[in-house]
N, C-alpha and C positions, 0 to 999 in steps of 0.2 A: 617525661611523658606519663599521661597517667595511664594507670594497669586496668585490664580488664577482669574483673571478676571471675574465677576459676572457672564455674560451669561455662557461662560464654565464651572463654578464652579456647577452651579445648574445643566447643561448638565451632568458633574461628579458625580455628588452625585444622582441624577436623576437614573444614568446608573450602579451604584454601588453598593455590595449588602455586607449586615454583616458581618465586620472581625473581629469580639467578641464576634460572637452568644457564648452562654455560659460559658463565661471565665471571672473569679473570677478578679475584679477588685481589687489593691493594694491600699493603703491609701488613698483611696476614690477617685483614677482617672480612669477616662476611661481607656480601654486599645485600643493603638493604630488602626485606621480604615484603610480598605485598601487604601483609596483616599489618606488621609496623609503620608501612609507607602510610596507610589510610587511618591508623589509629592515633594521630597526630591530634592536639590541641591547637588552636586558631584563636590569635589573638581578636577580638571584635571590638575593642574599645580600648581609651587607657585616658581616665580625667584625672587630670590632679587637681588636689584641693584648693580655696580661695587663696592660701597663703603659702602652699607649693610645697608644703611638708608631707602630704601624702598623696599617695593613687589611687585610684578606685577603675580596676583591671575589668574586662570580658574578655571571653573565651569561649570558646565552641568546640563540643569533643562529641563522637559518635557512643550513641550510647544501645550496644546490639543488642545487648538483650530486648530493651523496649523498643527495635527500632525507630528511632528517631535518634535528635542529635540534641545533646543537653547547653542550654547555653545557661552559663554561669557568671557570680559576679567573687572579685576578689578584690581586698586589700593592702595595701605595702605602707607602714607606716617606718618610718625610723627608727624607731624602739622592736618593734616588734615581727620588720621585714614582710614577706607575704604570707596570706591566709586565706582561708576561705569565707566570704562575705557572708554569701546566700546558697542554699543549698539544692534549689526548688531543679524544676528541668527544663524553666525557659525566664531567665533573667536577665533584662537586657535598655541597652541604651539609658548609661549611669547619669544623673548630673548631682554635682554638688548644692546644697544652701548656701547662699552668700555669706552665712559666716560658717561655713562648715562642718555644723552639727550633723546634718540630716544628708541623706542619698536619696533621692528619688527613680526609680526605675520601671521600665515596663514590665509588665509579666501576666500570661495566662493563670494564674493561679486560681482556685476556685476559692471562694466563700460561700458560706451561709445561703442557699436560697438560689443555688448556677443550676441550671439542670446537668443531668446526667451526661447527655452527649457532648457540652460545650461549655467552656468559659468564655469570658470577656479576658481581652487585652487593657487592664487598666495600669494606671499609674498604684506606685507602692511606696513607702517609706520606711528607711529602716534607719535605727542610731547608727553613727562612724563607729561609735562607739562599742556596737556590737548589740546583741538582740534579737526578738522576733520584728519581722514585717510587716507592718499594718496597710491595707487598702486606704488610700484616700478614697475612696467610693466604693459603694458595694452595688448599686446598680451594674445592671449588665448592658454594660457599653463601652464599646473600644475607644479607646484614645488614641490619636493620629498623630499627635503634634504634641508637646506639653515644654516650659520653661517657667523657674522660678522668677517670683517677681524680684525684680532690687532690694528691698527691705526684706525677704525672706520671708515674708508674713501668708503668701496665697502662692496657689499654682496656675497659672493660664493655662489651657489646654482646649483643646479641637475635637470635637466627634461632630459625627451624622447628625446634622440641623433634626432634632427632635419633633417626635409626632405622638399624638395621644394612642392610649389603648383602644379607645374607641375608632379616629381612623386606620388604626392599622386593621381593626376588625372588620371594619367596612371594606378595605381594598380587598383584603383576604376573601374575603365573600362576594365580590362582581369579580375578582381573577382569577382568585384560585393558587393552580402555581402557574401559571404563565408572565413569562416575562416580555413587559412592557420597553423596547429597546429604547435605550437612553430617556424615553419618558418618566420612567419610575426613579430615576438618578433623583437625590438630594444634596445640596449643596453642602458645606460645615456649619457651623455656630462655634463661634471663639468663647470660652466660659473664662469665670474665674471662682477658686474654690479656696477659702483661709483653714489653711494649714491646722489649725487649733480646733476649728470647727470638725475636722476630722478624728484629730488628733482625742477629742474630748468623746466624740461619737465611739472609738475602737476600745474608747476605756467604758464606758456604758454598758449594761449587761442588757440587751436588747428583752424587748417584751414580750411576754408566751403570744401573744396576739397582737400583733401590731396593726397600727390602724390601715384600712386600705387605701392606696392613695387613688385621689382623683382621675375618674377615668376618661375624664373629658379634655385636660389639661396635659401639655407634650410634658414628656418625660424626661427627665433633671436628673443629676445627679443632689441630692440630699446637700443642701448647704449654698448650692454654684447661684452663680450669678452670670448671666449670657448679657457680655459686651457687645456683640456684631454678630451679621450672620454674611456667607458670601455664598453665589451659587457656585461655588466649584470647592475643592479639596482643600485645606488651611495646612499647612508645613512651615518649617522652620521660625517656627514664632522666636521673638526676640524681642525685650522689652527696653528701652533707650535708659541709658545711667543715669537721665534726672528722675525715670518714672515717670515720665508723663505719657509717653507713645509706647503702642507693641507695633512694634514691624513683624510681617512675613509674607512665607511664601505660595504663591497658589498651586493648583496642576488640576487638571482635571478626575471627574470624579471614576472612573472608568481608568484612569491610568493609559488611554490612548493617547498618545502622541498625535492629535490631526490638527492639528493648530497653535502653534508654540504662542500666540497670543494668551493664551489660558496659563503662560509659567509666567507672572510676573509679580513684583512687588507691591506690596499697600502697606498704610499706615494708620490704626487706629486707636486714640485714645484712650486711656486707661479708663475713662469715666463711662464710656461706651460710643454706640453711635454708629455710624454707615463707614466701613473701610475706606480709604480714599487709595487709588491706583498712582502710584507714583512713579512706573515704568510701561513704557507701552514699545515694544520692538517685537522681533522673532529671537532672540537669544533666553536661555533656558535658566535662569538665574539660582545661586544657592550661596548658604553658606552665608549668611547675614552677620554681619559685624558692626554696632556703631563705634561711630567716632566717642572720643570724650566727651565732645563738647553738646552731644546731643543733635547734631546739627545734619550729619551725614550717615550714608550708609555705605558701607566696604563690603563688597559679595567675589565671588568668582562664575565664571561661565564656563564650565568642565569642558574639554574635547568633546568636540560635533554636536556642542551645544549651541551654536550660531556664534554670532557675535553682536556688540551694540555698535557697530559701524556701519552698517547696512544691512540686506538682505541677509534672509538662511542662509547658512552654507557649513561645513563642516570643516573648521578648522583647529588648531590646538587651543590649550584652555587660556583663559586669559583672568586678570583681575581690574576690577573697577571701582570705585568710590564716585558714590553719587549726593551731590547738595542737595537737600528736600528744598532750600527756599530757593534758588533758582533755576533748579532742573539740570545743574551742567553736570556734566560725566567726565572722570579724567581716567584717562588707562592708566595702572599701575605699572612699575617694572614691564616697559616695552619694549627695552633693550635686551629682553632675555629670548630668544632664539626658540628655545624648547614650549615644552609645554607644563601650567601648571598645572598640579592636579588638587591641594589642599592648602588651606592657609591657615593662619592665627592673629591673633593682632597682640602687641607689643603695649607694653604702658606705656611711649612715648609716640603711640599711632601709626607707626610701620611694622610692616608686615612681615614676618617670618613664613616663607613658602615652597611646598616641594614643587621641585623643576627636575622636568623630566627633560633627558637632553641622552639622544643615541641609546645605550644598552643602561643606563643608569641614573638611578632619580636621588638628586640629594637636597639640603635645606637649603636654600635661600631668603638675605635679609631684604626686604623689598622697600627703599624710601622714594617718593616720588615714580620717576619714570626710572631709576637705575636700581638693576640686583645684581646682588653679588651673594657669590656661591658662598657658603657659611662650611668650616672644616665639621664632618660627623662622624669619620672612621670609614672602614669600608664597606662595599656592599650600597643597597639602597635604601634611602627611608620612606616608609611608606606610611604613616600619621606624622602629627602632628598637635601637640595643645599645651597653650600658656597660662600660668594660675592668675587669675583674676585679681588676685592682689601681688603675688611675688614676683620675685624677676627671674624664674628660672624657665625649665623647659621641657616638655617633657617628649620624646617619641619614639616612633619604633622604627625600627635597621634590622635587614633581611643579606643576604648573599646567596646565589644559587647553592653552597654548601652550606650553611648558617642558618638554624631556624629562627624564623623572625622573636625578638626580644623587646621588652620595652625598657626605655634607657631615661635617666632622669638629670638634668645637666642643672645644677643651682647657680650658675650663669648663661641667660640665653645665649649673650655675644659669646660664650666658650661651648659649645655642642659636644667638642671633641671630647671635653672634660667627664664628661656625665657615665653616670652608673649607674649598671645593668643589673635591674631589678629583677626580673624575670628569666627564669631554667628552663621555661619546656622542651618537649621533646628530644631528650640527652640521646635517644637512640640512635638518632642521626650520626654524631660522632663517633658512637662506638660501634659504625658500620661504614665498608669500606668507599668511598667518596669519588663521585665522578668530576673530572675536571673539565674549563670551561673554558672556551677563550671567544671574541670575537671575531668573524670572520666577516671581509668585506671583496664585492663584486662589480661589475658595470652593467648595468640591464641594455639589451639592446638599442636603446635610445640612446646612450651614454652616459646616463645618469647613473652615480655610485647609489650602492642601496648597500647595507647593513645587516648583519645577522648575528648570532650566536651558535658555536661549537659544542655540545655535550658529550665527550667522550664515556665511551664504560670507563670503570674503574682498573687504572693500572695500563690503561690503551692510549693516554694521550701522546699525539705525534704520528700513531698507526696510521698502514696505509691499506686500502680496500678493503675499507670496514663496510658493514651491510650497514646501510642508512635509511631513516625513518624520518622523513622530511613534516615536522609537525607545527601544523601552521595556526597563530593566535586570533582569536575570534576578535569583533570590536564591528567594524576594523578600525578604528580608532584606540588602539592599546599597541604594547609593542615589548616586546618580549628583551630581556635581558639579567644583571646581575641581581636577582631579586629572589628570595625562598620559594616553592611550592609545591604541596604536596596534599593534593586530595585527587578527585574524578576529572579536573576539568585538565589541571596543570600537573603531569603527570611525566616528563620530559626525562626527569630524573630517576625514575623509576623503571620507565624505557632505555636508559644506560645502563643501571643495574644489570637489565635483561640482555647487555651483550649490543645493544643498538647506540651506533651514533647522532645524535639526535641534530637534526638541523632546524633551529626556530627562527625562518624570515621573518624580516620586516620592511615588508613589502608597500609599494607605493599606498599613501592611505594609513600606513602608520603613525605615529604620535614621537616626539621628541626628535623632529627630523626638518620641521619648520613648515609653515605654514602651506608652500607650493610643492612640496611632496607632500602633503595631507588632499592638499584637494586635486592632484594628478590623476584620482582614481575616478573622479566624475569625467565622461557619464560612462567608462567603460569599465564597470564596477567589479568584474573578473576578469576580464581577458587583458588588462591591463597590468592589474597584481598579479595576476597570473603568467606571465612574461618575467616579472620580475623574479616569481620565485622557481620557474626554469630554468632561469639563465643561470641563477644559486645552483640548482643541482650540477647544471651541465658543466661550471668552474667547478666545483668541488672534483666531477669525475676526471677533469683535466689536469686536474692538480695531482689525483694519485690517490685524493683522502678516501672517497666513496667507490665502491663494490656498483659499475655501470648493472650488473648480472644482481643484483642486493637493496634493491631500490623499496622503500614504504612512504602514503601518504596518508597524513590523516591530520584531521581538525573536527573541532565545534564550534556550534551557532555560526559566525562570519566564517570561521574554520574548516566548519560543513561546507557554506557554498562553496570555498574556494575547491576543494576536494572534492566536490561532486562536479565542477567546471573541469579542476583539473584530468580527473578520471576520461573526460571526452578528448581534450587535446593532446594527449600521448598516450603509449600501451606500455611508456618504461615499467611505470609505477605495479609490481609482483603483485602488492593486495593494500588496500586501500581501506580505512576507517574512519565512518564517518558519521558527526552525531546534531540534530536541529539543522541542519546546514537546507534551504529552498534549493530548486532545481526548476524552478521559474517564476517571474518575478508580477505579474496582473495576481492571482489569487495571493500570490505572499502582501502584496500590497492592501489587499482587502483584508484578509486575516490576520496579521501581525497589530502591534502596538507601535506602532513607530512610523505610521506609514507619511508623514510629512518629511521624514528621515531619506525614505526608497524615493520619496520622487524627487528630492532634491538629487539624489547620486544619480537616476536616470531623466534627469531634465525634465520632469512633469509626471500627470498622470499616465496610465494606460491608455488610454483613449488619445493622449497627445502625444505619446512617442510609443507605437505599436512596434515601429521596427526595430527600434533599441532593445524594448523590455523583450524581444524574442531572439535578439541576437545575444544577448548578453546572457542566454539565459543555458543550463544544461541540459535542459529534459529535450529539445532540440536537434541535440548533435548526440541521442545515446546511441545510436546506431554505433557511435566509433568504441561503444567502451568495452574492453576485454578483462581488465583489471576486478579480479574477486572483490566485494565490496562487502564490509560489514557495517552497517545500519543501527542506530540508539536515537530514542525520542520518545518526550515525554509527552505522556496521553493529554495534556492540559497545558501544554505548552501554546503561549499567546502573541511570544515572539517572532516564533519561526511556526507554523500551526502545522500543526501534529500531521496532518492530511499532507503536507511537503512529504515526510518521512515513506508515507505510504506509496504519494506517486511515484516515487524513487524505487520503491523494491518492486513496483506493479513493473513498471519498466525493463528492468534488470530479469524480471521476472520473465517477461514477454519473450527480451531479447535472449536467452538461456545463460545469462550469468552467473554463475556462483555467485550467490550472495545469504547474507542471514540478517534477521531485523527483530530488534528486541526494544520493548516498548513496558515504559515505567512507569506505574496507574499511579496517579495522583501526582505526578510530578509536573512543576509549571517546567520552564526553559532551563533553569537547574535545577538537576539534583537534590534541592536542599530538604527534601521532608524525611528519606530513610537511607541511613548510610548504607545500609546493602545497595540499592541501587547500583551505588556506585562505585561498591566493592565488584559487583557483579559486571558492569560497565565492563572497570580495568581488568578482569579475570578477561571475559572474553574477548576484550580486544586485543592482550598481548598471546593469546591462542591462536587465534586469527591471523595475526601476523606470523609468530612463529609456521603456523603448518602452510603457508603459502611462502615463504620466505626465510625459510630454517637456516638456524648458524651452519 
């Protein structure tokens, strides 16, 4: 784990209040405090090299003093094990050169000529070898997308379809600052920029006066050359192994989800020219892979990404290879049950893939239509990535007590073999460790449904334990043997605190097959919401949980379920709850996803008025008596911020105990200041305790 700097450490612990008040210590260690729980390092990436000798690591650690969160780049070579890459405070999304020399990455860093308040997100390059960073570009403009070509020689890369100094001067002067809805949106431009050409400019001692550039002509990066232009967002670029084609991916420019026709594939020429669409359906596509032979493209379609069988719908993830010359589509590994979530491709063009299946996600080899489970130890793995020219393998493996690692196997077909590169967060071990088991129910329909056990430390087996029933947002994700430890996933730290932790996985969950995925349409709580009742009401039958001890709490999908749950019973002592809607017409207008909401509630608001108010919380609060505590970020686009509010208006009205605590600058997470979210978990396990006390 990395330390925090003396003054802030004492600032930290100073500011910080007991996350063990009464919890039975296990073999004589503490059990985890909340400063160490949130001071955790977060793996972000892990690439190995073309020929699989080394890695080139991300990570992400709060950094208090500056609040904000430092993302970092690191190395593991064989010789010399791991280091630190780069040192900057936002380093990220590594790739190799195809023969290995160079890293290229993103990063805010400033140069020469940024104004004060703001940089650009550009692309960077630094030796494997070790070194300062050079900007491939010093214009200020963000990069979206970027991949080295085949021969190593340029970079492709994606920004905002460029406009002159002079029109921007003209808009700025008829608008001012008002914003033009979806009008003023510009599509990308796919560029191409030779490595040397930079490379030659960063060694150049630039001129006391440089010349001005043309104010009439759009704005370039110094060197590039713009291949295509598309009207919508450019992602996941990918250049085909003979070099003749880049493939990728679109989204729109706004990041709204109102039309999954806007997520699909194109293919354009190295030499440049007009994109050509080569997918036209409603499924969400990513993750671009060719074939060898140049001829096909191998992608996946995450959970509740649709699928390419038909219509939207929200089912587990799947994998596909598509022929560019005759349009056929063949499903990959379709005899695997679960759901994928990340793949790689193999030098002999199968696939190596994580498969999520019940409480645990491991690797799978995928050839044609059959996968079969690959041995990786225990716990889950959560990446995955193959060296481009080797045969090894490299990814990373989590366990609810095990902080996620990145492990490196110099034979793919042998996973189990591989070695563990990576130490962080050692504090975990040398504090005392909650145990975990699965537990499973019948929902009133009769359908089995699935969950996870978190005992405190030193309690497994106990009987009427006080229970904190904590439910996983998505709803397409699903809780089980996997590490967490920040604001969002916090399960673990709620055992520490003396709480039995119960994580449904409830109808709508993922690795449970496709017809438990789409069970929750169109009763998008009261549905799951049954499910994860009937969980508590077995646990109290069995002896585990404290009926008089009862807590619920989630975020984003989490929220809703918990602001649904809070109307349909008074068991629940006190209740916390963060992004979660409490009705579904304005969620559906203000969110980012809203082709998502109307598929779970069978259409728009105007076509199903009865549903979107039956399914909804704000409705039924007359029933709620349960104390409520409230978190949402003021900039949240997911669940919009004004849900939060009507929520406490409510509670408000109705004279419920409640409290609402709102994080400026924060989108749907957390992620710009780790206090936030030190501040989150401080008051919500307050909140619980003083309503619900051991």
């Amino acid at each position: 784990m990395l330390r925090l700097r003396s003054v802030s450490q004492l600032l930290f612990v100073a500011l910080s209040v007991s996350a063990v008040a009464g919890a039975a210590p296990a073999a004589g260690k503490p059990a985890i405090s909340l400063d160490e729980f949130l001071n955790t390092t977060a793996i972000t990436a892990a690439m190995p090299s073309p020929d699989g000798s080394a890695v080139v690591i991300g990570t992400e650690s709060p950094d208090w003093a500056g609040s904000r969160f430092r993302d970092q780049l690191w190395l593991w070579t064989q010789r010399g094990g791991l280091h630190p890459l780069t040192e900057a405070a936002s380093d990220s999304d590594p790739r190799w050169s195809p023969d290995g020399r160079w890293i290229a990455f993103l990063s805010d860093r400033t140069v020469a000529g940024d104004a004060d308040s703001k940089s650009a997100t550009r692309i960077w390059l630094i030796s494997a070898a070790g070194g300062e960073a050079q900007p491939l570009y010093t214009e200020a403009i963000d990069t979206h997308s970027f991949a080295w070509s085949v021969d190593g020689r340029s970079i492709y890369f994606s920004v905002r379809q460029p406009i002159s100094e002079d029109a921007q001067a003209e808009w700025k002067a008829e608008w001012k600052d008002v914003i033009r809805w979806r009008e003023q949106e510009r599509g990308d431009a796919l560029l191409v920029l030779p490595v040397s050409a930079a490379q030659q400019r960063n060694r150049t001692v630039a001129p006391e006066h440089p010349p001005k550039p043309d104010s009439a002509r759009p704005m370039l990066p110094e060197g590039s050359r713009m291949l295509g232009k598309s009207p919508l967002e450019i992602n996941d670029i990918t250049p085909s192994p003979d070099g003749a084609q880049i493939a990728f991916v679109t989204n729109s420019i706004s990041h709204r989800m109102e039309n999954p026709a806007e997520i699909e594939i194109y293919t354009l020429p190295v030499a440049g020219g007009d994109p050509h669409r080569v997918t036209q359906n409603q499924a969400l596509e990513a993750e671009l892979h060719w074939t060898a032979d140049s001829r096909s493209l191998q992608f996946i379609v995450h959970a509740a990404g649709g699928s390419l069988e038909g219509p939207y719908r929200d089912v587990q993830g799947r994998l596909y290879r598509l022929n560019l010359a005759s349009g056929a589509v063949t499903r990959l590994g379709e005899d695997f049950s679960g759901s994928y979530e990340r793949f790689d491709q193999l030098a002999d063009g199968s696939l190596v893939a994580l498969g999520l299946k019940g409480t645990e996600q491991h690797l799978y080899h995928v050839s044609g239509k059959h996968a079969e489970e690959m041995p990786s130890g225990n716990g889950s793995v959560a990446a995955v990535a193959v060296p481009l020219h080797g045969h090894g393998l490299v990814y990373e493996r989590s366990a609810i007590n095990v902080p996620t690692q990145v492990y490196l196997a110099a034979d793919a077909a042998h996973p189990e073999q591989a070695a563990e590169l990576t130490h962080f967060n050692p504090i975990f071990a040398e504090r005392a460790q909650p145990t975990w088991k699965p537990y499973r129910w019948t929902a009133p329909d009769g359908v089995p449904v699935e969950g996870v056990l978190i005992y405190p430390p030193g309690q497994e087996n106990a009987k009427h334990l006080r229970m904190l029933t904590l439910i996983h947002g998505g709803p397409a994700d699903a809780d089980g043997n996997r590490f967490g430890a920040d604001w969002y996933d916090w399960a673990t730290l709620a055992a520490a605190h003396g709480w039995l932790v119960f994580r449904p996985n409830y109808r709508g969950s993922t690795g449970y097959g496709d017809t438990f995925m789409l069970q929750i349409a169109p009763h998008i709580v009261s549905k799951p919401g049954e499910d994860i009742l009937s969980g508590v009401d077995a646990l109290v039958r069995d002896g585990i949980a404290d009926p008089d001890k009862l807590a619920v709490g989630g975020y984003s999908y989490g929220g809703y379920m918990t602001n649904w749950l809070i109307t349909a019973t008074t068991r629940f002592k006190a209740a916390v709850t963060g992004a979660g809607a409490v009705e579904h017409a304005a969620n559906w207008g203000n969110d980012d996803v809203s082709y998502d909401d109307a598929w779970y509630l069978e259409g728009a608001p105007w076509q199903q008025p009865a549903l979107y108010q039956s399914e909804a919380a704000l409705f039924r609060m007359d029933r709620v008596r349960t104390p409520t505590h409230i978190v949402q970020g003021s900039h949240d686009v997911r669940v919009s911020y004004l849900e939060g509010v009507t929520l406490e208006r409510a509670l408000q009205r109705l004279g419920i105990a409640h409290s609402f605590l709102v994080f400026p600058g924060e989108g749907h997470g957390l992620g710009n200041n780790p206090w936030h979210g030190y501040i989150k978990l401080r008051e919500e396990l307050k909140w619980l305790d003083h309503y619900d006390p051991q």
